[in-house]
N, C-alpha and C positions, 0 to 999 in steps of 0.2 A: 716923241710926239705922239699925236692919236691918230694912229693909222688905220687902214682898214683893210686887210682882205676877202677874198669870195671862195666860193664851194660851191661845187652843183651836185643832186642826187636826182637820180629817177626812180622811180617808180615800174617797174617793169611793164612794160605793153604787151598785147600778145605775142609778136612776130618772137621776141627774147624771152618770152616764158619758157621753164625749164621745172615747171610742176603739170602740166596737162591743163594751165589753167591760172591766174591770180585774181588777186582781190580789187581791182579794175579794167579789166576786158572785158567790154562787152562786146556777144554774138549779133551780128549783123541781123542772122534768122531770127531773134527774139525782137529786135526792131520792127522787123518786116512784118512778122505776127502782129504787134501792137495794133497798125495800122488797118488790120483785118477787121478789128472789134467794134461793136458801135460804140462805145465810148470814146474811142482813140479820134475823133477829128481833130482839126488843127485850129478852131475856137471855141475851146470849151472853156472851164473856168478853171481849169487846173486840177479840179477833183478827184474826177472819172479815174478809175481803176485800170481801165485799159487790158490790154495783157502784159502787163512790166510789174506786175505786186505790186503796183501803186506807186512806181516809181511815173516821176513826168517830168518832161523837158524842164530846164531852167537856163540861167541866164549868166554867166560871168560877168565878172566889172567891164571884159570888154566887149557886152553888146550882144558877143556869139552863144549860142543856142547847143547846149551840150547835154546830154542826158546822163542823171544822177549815176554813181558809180552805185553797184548794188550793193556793196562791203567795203565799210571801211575801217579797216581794222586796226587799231595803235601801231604806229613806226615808229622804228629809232635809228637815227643814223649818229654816225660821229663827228666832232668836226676837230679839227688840230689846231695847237696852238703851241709855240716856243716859250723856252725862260724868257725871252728879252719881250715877249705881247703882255706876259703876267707878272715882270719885275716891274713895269713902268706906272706907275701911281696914277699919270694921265688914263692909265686902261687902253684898249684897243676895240676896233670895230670888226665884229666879223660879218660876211653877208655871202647866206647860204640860201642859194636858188633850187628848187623841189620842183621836178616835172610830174605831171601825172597825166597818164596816157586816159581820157574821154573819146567816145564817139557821136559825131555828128547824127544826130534821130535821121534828120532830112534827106543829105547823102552819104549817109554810112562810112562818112571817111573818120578814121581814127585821129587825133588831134593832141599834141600834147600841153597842156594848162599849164603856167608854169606860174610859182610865187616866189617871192624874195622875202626871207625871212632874217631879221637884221637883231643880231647877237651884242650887246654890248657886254665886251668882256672885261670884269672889275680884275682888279691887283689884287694877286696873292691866288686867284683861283687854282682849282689842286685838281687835277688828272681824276677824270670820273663826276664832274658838277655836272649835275645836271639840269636841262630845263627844258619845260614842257608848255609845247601850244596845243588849246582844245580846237579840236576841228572847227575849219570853216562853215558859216552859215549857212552855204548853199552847200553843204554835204562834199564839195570834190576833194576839199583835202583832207586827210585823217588827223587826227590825234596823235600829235609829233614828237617827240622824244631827241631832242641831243643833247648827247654826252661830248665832253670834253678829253679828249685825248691830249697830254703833253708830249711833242716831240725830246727826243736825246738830244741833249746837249753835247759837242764833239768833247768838251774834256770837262765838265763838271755834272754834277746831278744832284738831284734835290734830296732832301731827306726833309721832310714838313716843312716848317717854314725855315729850316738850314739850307746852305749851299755847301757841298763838301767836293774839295780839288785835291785829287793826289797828286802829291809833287813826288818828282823822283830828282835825287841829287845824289853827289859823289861825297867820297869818303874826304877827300878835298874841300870839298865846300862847305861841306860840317862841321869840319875843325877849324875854317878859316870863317867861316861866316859867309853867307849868299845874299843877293840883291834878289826879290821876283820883282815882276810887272806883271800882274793877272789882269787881261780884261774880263769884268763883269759885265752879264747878262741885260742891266740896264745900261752898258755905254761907259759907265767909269772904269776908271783904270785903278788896279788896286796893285800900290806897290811897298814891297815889305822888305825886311833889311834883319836876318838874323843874328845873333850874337856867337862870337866864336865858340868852338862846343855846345851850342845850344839843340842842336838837332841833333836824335839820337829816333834810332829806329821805331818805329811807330809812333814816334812823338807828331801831336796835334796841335796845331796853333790854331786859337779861336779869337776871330774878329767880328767883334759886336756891331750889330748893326748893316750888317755888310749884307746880309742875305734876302729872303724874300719877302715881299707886302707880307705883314700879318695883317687878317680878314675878322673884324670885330675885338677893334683894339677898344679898349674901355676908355680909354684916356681922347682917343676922337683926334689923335695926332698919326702921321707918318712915322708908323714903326716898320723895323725890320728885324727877321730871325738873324742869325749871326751866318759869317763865311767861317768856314774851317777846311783846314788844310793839314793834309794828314802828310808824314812825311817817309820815304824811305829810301833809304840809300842801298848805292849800289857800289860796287867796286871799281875805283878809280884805275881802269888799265893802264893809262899812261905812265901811272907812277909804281905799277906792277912791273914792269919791261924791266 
């Protein structure tokens, strides 16, 4: 089904700066100066120059009165996603929350803004998509960048739009023939039935359609790349003794 999870990133504030300095903390003292200037009153039209380089108070959605960050430079953060968020055709919701550390002009207290930035993630997306928000209107958040990172999977892994499972079986179940049961990444259960002597060291069984959304199928249908399973035997101890 279409699910959804969340992420939060910050934005570094000063108190956790670990440069002498970022690209939103502002100095109290350059506050304080503002206020010195004859431009700087607290009804003017917005213009005035001030001592801030022209920066001047503004407003968020919610109400509060926060002075423009000086620099706001492109970010990128990551966000994670599993085989079963990007096998599923319904897609998945993701919702990544972004602090950025403001100072109040008025009492100089530091504030962190915070937005939700709401990802809907299609089928088939591939480790590395990326997508980009242009900074917000009132300047506090920058120009955002997430990338997509796919989590491992504990026992398959992608290969484009393949899914490829190494099976390890005995010398025994090679010549006799093996049952699997794989669960797949969207929930099915995928169960195969080799032929006696059929399995031989490295040999690869490929199942059509098994694997991942393919992303601009021409056909405008639910396709998928294939599952493959690679096979390798081991030596049957029991029958060593």
């Amino acid at each position: 089904g279409n699910g959804f999870s969340s992420q939060s990133f910050q934005f570094g504030g000063r108190p956790k700066s670990q440069r002498g300095g970022n690209d939103f903390g502002i100095d109290l003292s350059d506050i304080m100066q503002s206020f010195l200037q004859p431009n700087a009153g607290f009804g003017g039209s917005g213009r005035g120059s001030g001592g801030m380089g022209g920066s001047q108070p503004f407003h968020d959605d919610a109400g509060s009165s926060h002075r423009r960050p000086q620099k706001t430079k492109p970010q990128t953060r990551e966000f994670y996603c599993s085989l079963s968020d990007l096998s599923d055709f319904n897609g998945c919701t993701k919702k990544l929350k972004v602090s950025v550390p403001t100072v109040d002009p008025y009492s100089g207290e530091e504030q962190n803004v915070e937005k939700i930035y709401t990802i809907d993630v299609q089928p088939g997306w591939k480790d590395g998509t990326k997508l980009k928000f242009k900074a917000s209107k009132d300047g506090v958040f920058p120009p955002i960048t997430f990338v997509l990172r796919e989590r491992n999977h504990k026992y398959i892994r992608r290969e484009g739009d393949d899914l490829v499972y190494k099976c390890i079986v005995t010398e025994r179940q090679a010549e006799k023939g093996a049952k699997l049961k794989i669960p797949l990444p969207d929930g099915e259960t995928l169960e195969i039935t080799t032929e006696p002597d059929e399995i031989h060291e490295n040999y690869e069984m490929r199942i059509h359609e098994k694997g991942m959304p393919v992303r601009g199928s021409m056909t405008g249908l639910h396709q998928r790349g294939d599952f493959r399973i690679e096979f390798r035997i081991r030596e049957d101890y029991s029958q060593s003794r």
